[in-house]
Each structure stands twice: as C-alpha cells, then as structure tokens.
C-alpha positions, -999 to 999 in steps of 0.1 A, spaced: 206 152 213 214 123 186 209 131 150 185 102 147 165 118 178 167 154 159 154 137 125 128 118 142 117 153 158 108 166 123 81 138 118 51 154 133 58 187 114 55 164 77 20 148 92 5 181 105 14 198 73 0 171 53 -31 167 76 -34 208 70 -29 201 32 -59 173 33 -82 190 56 -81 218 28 -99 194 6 -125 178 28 -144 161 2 -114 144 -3 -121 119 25 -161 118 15 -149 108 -18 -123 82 -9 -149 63 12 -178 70 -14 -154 55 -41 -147 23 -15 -185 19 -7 -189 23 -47 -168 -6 -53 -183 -28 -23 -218 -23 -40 -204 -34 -72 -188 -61 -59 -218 -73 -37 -239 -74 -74 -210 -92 -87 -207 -117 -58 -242 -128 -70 -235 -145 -101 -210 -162 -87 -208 -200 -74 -196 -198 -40 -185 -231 -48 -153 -219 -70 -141 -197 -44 -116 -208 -17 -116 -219 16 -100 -204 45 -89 -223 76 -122 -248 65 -145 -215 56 -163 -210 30 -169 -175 20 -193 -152 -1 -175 -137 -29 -184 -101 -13 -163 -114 17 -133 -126 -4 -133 -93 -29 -137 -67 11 -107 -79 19 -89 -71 -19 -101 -40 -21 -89 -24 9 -53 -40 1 -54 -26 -33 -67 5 -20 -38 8 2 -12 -1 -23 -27 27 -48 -20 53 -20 14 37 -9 23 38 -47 11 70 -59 20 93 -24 60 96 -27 60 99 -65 29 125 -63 49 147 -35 78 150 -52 62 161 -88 42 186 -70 72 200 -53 91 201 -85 57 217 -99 62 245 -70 97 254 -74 103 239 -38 121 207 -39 157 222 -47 152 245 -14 138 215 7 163 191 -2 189 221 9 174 221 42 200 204 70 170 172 66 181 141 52 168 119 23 156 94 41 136 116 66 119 136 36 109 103 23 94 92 53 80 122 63 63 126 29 42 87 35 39 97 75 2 107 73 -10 84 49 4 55 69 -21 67 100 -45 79 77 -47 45 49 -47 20 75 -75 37 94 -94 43 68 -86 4 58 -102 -5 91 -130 21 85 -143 4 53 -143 -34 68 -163 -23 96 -186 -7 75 -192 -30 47 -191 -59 76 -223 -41 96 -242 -32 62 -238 -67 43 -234 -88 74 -199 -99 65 -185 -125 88 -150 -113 99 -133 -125 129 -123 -104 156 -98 -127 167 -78 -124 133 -77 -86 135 -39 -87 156 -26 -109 131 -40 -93 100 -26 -59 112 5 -78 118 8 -89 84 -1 -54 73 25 -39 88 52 -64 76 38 -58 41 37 -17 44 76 -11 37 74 -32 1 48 -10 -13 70 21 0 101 8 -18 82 7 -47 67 44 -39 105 54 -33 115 34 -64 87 54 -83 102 89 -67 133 83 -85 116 78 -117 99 110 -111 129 124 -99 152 110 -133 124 111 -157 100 138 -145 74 113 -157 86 82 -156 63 61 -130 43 42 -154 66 17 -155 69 12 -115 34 14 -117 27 -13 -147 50 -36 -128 33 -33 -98 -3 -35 -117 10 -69 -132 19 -81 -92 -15 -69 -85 -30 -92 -111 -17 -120 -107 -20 -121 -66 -55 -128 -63 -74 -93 -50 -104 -101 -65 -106 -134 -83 -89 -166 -68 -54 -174 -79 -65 -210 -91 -83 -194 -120 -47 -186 -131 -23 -202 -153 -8 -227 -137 29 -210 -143 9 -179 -130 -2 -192 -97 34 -210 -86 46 -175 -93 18 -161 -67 37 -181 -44 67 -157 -43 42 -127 -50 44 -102 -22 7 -87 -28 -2 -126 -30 15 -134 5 -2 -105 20 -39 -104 6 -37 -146 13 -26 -139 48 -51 -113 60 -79 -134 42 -67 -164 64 -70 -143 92 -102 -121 89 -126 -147 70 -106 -178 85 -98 -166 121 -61 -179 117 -40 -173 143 -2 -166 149 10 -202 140 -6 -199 107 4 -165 104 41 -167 112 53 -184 80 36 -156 58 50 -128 80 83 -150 74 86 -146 37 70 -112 38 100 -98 56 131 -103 33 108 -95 1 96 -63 19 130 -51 29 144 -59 -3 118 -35 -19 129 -9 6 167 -15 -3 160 -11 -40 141 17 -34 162 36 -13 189 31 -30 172 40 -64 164 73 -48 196 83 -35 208 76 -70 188 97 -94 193 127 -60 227 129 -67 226 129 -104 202 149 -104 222 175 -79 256 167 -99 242 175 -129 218 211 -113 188 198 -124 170 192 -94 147 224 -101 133 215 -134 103 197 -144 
C-alpha cells in the first residue's frame, strides 16, 4: 500500500471523531441555522428600505436585496468556519496537552491539517445548501436551478483559499499562541471590500478595481451570476479561471507558513505550551 493511500485511510477516522465531537453538542447545529435564519430575517427588514434600483443586475436580472444579501451570507458564513476551524483545533489541542503527542504520531502535517477541516467541508457546504433552500421556500427567493452545478463549481474552486488562510492562521496560533487576529483582520478587510452584502459600486472607486483581483469578490460575484442570473459554464469559466491561481497560492502560503512555525516550534521544544 502507498503512503498517500495509507494517509488517505486516516481521513474518515478525523470526520467521525469530529462528527462524535459535534453531535455532543447538538444545539450546536440548531443554533448555527437559528443564527443564519436570524440574519435572513434581518436582512429581509433591511431589503425593505432599499431601492431595488441601486442594486445590480445579474445576467439582465434584477434582484430583491434579500436575494443579493442570501447569497453573502452563506459565503461569509462559510469563510467564518473555514477561517476559524484549523486555528480553533489546534489551540484546543495545545489547551489539552495533546498536540505534541499527535504531531509524534507516524501522520503527516499535511494529513492533520486536512483531517482537522474534513468534516466541516461536508458539513458547511450542506448546511450552505440547507439555508438557500430554506430562505428560497419561506421568502419566495428566485434562484435558478440551472446555476446550482456552476455555483458549486465555483465553491469548490474557492474552498482551498479560505483554507490557506485557516492554515496560515494555525501557524499564528502555532508561533503566537494567539496571534490570528491579524489573519483574521486581513481577511475581514477582503470581506469588506468584496461586496457580501452591499454592491461593490458603492465603493471607492480605488476600492472596487481592487474587488476585481479580490478572491471573496470573484467568488460571491460568480455564485450570484449563477443562482440569481442562471449563468452558465461560459460565464462561469473565466471566474473559475482567476479563482484557481489566487486559491492555490493561498494554499502555498499557508502550507508553507505552517510547516514553518512546526519546526520552530519542535527545534525550539515548545510545541507543548500555550
């Protein structure tokens, strides 16, 4: 058996613990789609005083505001998990006294780190898909089914960026114990100027060339095009096309970031502390 085949084995183990872990806490999931339905009804009050007239268009569609905002919200959502998962495993086990014996387990770096984001990337993009079906049935949003392939498409091209960042954040953790607010203002000021949940045009002009380049822009601007707009693949493509190298170069920056501060870390026999 190959080592990548022996590593892959280990997988399932990290998503049924986690799934064990989360199961523990059952309200967990009430409250992650109470706080999701919160923000929908907020929004939908919101989306009220606004002119549907200063909001964009997408492939010729005009759109409620509750409809742009669904779609902002459930990206944000899953960038807050993506963000906060890596960082938050690691601190809890340097909190329990277990990460020194973990990482001395014949499991490599680069499994541990995927392993520890395994569940939440079946659990967020469900639960992603949960919340648009729901808020689509109860305020009669107008999605289209035909733009679902190359949302998820998008998605998944955007998924790796926000887990270099979550890997880049790790290694703050890992370095500083506590040092993830700067990952995390960095990636708050991406999230601000991308347009989640206000149009890009009300912007700066500086701001919205910028957006252009912006990951979180590229992605929330694609799945928009595609679930309001009913783009298809040809539309598609050329956002999936700039996604990629951004997205990988997250991941390389991340990974690499990682495997740093692990081997100062080690050199200097500090792994333990916290």
């Amino acid at each position: 058996m190959t080592a990548l085949a022996v590593e892959l084995r280990k997988l399932p183990a990290f998503v049924r613990r986690d799934f064990l872990v989360a199961w523990s806490y059952r309200m967990s999931f009430v409250s992650d789609l109470i706080n999701l339905a919160g923000q929908a009804l907020v929004f939908a009050f919101i989306g009220k005083m606004i002119d549907t007239d200063q909001l964009p268009t997408f492939q010729g569609q005009q759109v409620t505001y509750l409809e742009f905002a669904a779609i902002g919200i459930a990206l944000g959502t899953f960038i807050h998990f993506g963000l906060q998962r890596v960082s938050t495993v690691i601190r809890n086990e340097q909190l329990m006294g277990t990460l020194e014996s973990l990482l001395a387990t014949p499991t490599r770096s680069a499994t541990l780190q995927i392993g520890s984001v395994f569940f939440d990337l079946i659990y967020i993009p469900l639960q992603t898909a949960l919340f648009l079906t729901a808020i689509a049935l109860t305020f009669g949003l107008n999605l289209e089914p035909a733009g679902i392939l190359p949302a998820t498409a998008v998605l998944l091209v955007f998924i790796p960026f926000v887990w270099g960042l979550g890997v880049l954040s790790a290694a703050a953790t890992l370095t500083f114990r506590r040092g993830t607010n700067a990952v995390a203002l960095g990636a708050l000021l991406l999230a601000l100027g991308s347009g989640l949940y206000f149009p890009v045009d009300l912007l700066p002009d500086w701001v919205a060339t910028l957006a252009e380049l912006n990951p979180i822009a590229l992605a929330v601007d694609g799945m928009r095009s595609a679930l309001l707009g009913g783009a298809g693949w040809s539309e598609i493509g050329p956002i999936v096309a700039k996604l990629v190298p951004l997205s990988a170069l997250s991941l390389l920056i991340g990974l690499g970031a990682f495997r740093l501060a692990l081997r100062r870390e080690q050199r200097r026999g500090t792994l333990g502390l916290y």
